[in-house]
C-alpha positions, 0 to 999 in steps of 0.5 A: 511454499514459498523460500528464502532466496538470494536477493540478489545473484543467483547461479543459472538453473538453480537460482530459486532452490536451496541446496537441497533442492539443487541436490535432488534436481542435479540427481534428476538430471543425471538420471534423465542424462544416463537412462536413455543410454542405458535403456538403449543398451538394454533394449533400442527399442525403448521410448526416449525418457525425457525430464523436465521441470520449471523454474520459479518466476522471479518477477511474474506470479502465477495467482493471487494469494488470496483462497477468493481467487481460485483461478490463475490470473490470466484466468481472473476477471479482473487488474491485480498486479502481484509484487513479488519478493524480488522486485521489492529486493532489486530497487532496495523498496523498504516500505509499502509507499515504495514498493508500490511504486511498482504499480502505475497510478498509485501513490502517496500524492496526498499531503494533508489538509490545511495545517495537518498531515497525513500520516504513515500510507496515505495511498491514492489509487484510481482517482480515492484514497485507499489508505483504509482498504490495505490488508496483511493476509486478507485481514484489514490492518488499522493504523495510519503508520508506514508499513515496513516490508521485512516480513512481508513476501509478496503484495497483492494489488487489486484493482477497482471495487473490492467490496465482495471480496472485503465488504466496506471499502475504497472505491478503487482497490485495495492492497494486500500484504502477503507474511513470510511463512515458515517452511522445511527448507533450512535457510539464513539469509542476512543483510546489511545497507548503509546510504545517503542521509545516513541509512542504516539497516541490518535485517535478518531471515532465518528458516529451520526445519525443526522435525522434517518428518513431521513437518514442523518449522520456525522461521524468524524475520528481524530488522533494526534501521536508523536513517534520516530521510534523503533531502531533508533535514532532521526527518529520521525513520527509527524503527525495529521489528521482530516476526517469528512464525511457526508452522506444524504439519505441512506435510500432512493434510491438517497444516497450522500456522502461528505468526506473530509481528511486533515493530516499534518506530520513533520517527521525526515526522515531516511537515513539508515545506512553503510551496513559495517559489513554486509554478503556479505560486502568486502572493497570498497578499495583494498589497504584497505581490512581491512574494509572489516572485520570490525564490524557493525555500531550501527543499533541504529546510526543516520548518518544525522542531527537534521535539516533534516525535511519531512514535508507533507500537503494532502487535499483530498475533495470527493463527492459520489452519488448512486442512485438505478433506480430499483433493478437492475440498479445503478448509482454511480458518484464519484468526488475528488479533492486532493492536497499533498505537501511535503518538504523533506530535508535528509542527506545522504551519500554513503560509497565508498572509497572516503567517508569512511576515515580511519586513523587508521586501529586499531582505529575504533574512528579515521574513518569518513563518509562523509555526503555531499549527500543532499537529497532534494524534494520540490513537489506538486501533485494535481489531479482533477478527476470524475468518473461515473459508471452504473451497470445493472443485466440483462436478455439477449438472456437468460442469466444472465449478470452483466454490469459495464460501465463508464467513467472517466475524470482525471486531474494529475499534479506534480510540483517540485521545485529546492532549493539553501541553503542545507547546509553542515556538517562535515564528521561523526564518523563512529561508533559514529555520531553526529546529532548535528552538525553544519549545514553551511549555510542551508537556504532552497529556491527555485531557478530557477529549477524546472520540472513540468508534467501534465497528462489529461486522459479520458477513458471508459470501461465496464464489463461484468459478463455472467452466461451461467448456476450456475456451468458456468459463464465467465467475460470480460473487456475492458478499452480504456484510451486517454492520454496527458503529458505535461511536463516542466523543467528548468535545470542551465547551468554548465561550462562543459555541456554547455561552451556557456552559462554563468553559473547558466543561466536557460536552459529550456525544453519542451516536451509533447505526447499523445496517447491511451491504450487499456487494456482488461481481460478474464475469465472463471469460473466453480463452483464444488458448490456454495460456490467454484470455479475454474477459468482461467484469461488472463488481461494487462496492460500498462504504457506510458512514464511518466506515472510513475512520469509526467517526460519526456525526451530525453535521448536515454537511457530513459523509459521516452522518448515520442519515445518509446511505453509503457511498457506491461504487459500480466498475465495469472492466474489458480485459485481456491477459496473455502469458507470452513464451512458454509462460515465463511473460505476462501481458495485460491490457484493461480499459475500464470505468468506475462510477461513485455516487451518493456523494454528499453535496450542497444544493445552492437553491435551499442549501440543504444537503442531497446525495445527488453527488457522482463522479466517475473514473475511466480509464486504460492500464497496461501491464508486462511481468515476467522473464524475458529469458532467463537471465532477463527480468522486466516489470512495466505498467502504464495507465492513463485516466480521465476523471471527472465530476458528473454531478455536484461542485469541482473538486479542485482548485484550477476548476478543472473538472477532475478529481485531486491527486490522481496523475492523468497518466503515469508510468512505471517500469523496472528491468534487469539482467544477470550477466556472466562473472556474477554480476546483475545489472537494472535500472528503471524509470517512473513517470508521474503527471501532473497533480491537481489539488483540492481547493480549500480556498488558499489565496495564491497557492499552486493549484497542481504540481508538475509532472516528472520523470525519476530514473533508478539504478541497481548493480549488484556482484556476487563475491562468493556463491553465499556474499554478493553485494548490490548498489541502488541509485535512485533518481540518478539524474537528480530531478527536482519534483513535487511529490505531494502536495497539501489541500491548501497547496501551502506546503509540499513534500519534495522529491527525493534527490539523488541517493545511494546505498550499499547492501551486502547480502549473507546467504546459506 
């Protein structure tokens, strides 16, 4: 059952416990202190009594929270790195992008194509993007919005295919995001940030018992912030969001939960800026080489206008039921409906020869930037979908198994919408622009375009965990998943591509398939003793067409064309998990190879389209989590990762065989250390190799980005047992870095400069 805690000091023993809780357990330590004395005055022939107990790991999880994984993790065949509460609390992470900064490798490198920009969590994990394989409580959650970690408790993330335990999805992993639950422990836990780039955020989390007897609480998570983004200019991030949750029964065999989840944002969304001045930049202009040595832009500057907007709307509404049949057999139903709507209008722009003017070779105050790239999403996602798990331990043929079987019925749907009335801008000062100017003509309505996809699926699947002895055990899956796609869209006739047709006139298009997927996993595990393991795992995966982003079509060159197969992924994966002094440390050491076919290619000879397309991912991750002792926590991760293309055209732009956006090696590490008076001190380091970009055939353009070390700090001081107040530095030196990059290598995000903010947290 998880607990509302201190975020940030606790007192010795008790630290995880609510007052309740430190009660009981000072009871038992009087008890444990005086019985032997009074057993021995009674009869000194009696055994010594001895009382112990465990405390809760701050940083290190014992399992993952999903029922599909029934063993522990240093019992699991597999890389999950579990992000627990306290973490996410002691760097100040707010969303998802940040919190999973945690985890090496994984990240938001990824930009955009040409002049668009990826919105919300576009997350690149071992070489793909996985921005559709991110979950809330094993559910898929649609949307590309940037996820706020108010509600959120713990994040699960799994490493490799997880199409047996997902169905259709990423090559690589996946991410799951663990809710706040309602519990019996009466608890209020309240905070309040201010920071650099004027952060504001006040939050609160709130827990009442309602009937103890019979096991009813309500629990309500709430948060309101309003802060620009640190160095950059006019960027905001606006957002609120309210998660009451409800629970009956719990201590009862028949548990039910209600959740509900409403957040709201009106941001100022971010295009980036030129990549001019970059290493690697050259003119995009022959007769002008003299760009190619001019100095940066301002990272601070802000190339689109006041009047851009991202606003996004998400209802999540879930009801859970658990019931214990016995001690070994367990149901678990789960059913969720959720919609996320997002209207997204961002100026861009692209920095080719064409755009970027230069009137004056001397005078830098002379150039301009054309804005003339209006980004626009106007989408709704909607997804129906329950879930019903059993989970049996039983004695068959005279081994020990644990089964999960289940079924799931998912409805997933995505509408999106075409708008007339953009507007348009004046071209920018290059060095210095201006994001008052006048907007012409915006009035944002839809039109008669739109797209619109619908996936039905219906899978089944079921786990088995087989303990042939306690040093031997091995695990196999499989999942079975019946999908359909339908999908609709109107595109406007143009004089060139359709000379027949009046022009504007609505041309639609209508294409739907169908068919299964049939992923499974292996493994075998041996345990050199009981708190470690050594392990091997074979596991797929498989993503359809369309089973990405509900978009299909019939171009010749698609992914997305219902004539191709699905894309495959196999990983093989060698591993060994040890927990290390008394079980209060983890350490995980995996080396690992991931290979995807079926990708589409062109072949030069007849330029048809084949899937004959494979590339592969191999590579080494490193992990240590956990209590060193008890006042001292540490949370490390390392990977490094050869990729390539074994078969089909390069992906980058350097013409180096590797895949885009996927950092060859990278590091992450974060330790802290409660000291006497109340005071807690941490800090940690990142390390982030080089990028390599895609190639879209950008003249002059940076083909990679340089690698960096950020370095982070936290202080925190407890005033009183329920007021403490904590201190986060981030990028303490000041590094100057690139930390996306588009594919055209036009525009990049700059890294975040030295910031700072304040918390204080309220606890009873």
């Amino acid at each position: 059952m998880a607990h509302i805690k201190s975020r940030k000091h606790k007192h010795a023993l008790f630290s995880s416990l609510g007052n309740s809780r430190i009660n009981h357990t000072m009871t038992v330590a009087a008890a444990a202190f005086l019985l032997p004395i009074a057993a021995q005055a009674a009869d000194p022939a009696l055994p010594e009594v001895k009382v112990t107990a465990k405390t809760e790991n701050d940083f290190k999880a014992d399992k993952a929270s999903s029922a599909k994984y029934t063993q522990p993790l240093v019992d699991t065949t597999q890389t999950i790195t579990v992000i627990k509460r306290e973490l996410i609390d002691q760097q100040g992470a707010l969303t998802l992008t940040e919190a999973l900064r945690n985890t090496p490798g994984v990240g938001a490198f990824f930009l955009g194509e040409n002049g668009s920009t990826s919105t919300g969590d576009t997350i690149y994990m071992r070489g793909f993007d996985a921005s559709s394989s991110i979950y809330v409580d094993g559910v898929r959650d649609l949307g590309s919005i940037s996820r706020d970690l108010f509600n959120i408790e713990q994040i699960d993330v799994l490493k490799g295919p997880a199409g047996t335990d997902s169905g259709r999805g990423s090559p690589t992993g996946s991410v799951n995001l663990v809710s706040k639950k309602a519990h019996l422990d009466d608890a209020i836990l309240g905070s309040a940030t201010i920071g650099s780039a004027s952060q504001k955020r006040i939050a609160l989390d709130w827990n009442k018992a309602i009937s103890a007897e019979q096991g009813s609480a309500f629990r309500l998570n709430i948060f309101d912030q309003d802060s620009g983004v640190v160095g950059r200019n006019e960027v905001k991030n606006k957002r609120w969001g309210v998660a009451p949750s409800f629970a009956f029964g719990l201590k009862s065999p028949t548990r039910f939960y209600l959740n509900y989840l409403h957040v709201q944002q009106d941001n100022v969304p971010d295009g980036g800026v030129p990549t001019v001045g970059l290493p690697g930049y050259s003119s995009p202009d022959a007769k002008r080489p003299f760009i190619g040595t001019a100095p940066k832009v301002d990272p601070k500057n802000f190339y689109g206008s006041v009047n851009d907007f991202d606003k996004v709307t998400a209802d999540m509404l879930t009801g859970r039921i658990e019931h214990d049949f016995s001690n070994t057999l367990k149901l678990i139903n789960t059913a969720r409906y959720g919609k996320t709507s997002q209207h997204y209008l961002l100026t861009s722009f692209m920095g080719s020869a064409a755009n970027l003017l230069t009137p004056s070779t001397t005078d830098l105050s002379t150039w301009t930037l054309a804005r003339g790239t209006r980004t626009l999403k106007d989408q709704e996602n909607e997804i129906l979908t329950n879930q019903t798990n059993l989970i049996a331990d039983l004695d068959l043929g005279g081994l020990k198994h644990s089964v999960v079987g289940g079924i799931e019925v998912t409805s997933e749907k995505q509408n999106t919408w075409g708008n007339d009335g953009l507007g348009t801008l004046p071209a920018a000062n290059f060095y210095n622009p201006n994001p008052n100017d006048k907007v012409t003509g915006l009035n944002p309505v839809r039109n008669a375009v739109f797209t619109r996809g619908a996936t039905n699926t219906v899978s089944a699947y079921v786990f088995d965990t087989i303990k042939f002895s306690p040093e031997w055990q091995a695990n196999a899956g499989v999942r079975i998943d019946h999908y359909s796609t339908d999908y609709s869209a109107a595109s406007l006739s143009t004089a060139t591509a359709n000379p027949t047709l009046p022009v504007g006139t609505p041309i639609p298009t209508n294409i739907n398939m169908a068919g299964n997927l049939v992923n499974f996993k292996l493994g075998a595990l041996y345990k050199p003793t009981k708190d470690s393991s050594i392990y091997a795992s074979y596991s797929t995966s498989k993503q359809p067409p369309g089973g990405s982003n509900f978009a299909l079509s019939t171009s010749a060159s698609s992914a997305a064309n219902p004539k191709f197969d699905p894309q495959e992924t196999k990983n093989m994966e060698i591993g060994t998990k040890w927990d290390l002094l008394d079980q209060k440390l983890s350490f995980t050491a995996a080396i690992y190879r991931t290979e995807v076919s079926n990708d589409i290619v062109q072949n030069l000879a007849d330029l048809m389209y084949y899937q004959t397309g494979k590339k592969r991912v191999q590579g080494l991750e490193l992990g240590v989590t956990g209590a060193i002792n008890r006042n001292w926590l540490v949370s490390a991760g390392y990977t490094r990762m050869d990729t390539s293309v074994e078969s089909g055209p390069l992906v980058t732009a350097s013409g180096i065989n590797n895949l885009s956006y996927t950092p060859k090696q990278s590091l992450t590490a974060w330790t802290s250390y409660q000291l006497p008076m109340g005071i807690k001190l941490g800090g940690g380091t990142r390390f982030v190799d080089a990028l390599l970009r895609g190639t879209d055939g950008a003249v002059g353009t940076p083909a990679k980005t340089e690698s960096y070390w950020v370095v982070d700090a936290m202080a925190s001081y407890a005033i009183t047992k329920n007021v403490d107040l904590q201190l986060n530095i981030n990028n303490l030196t000041d590094k100057v870095y690139v930390a996306a990059i588009n594919k055209s290598g036009y525009r990049y995000t700059p890294g975040a400069p030295r910031s700072a903010s304040l918390t204080a947290n309220v606890k009873f």
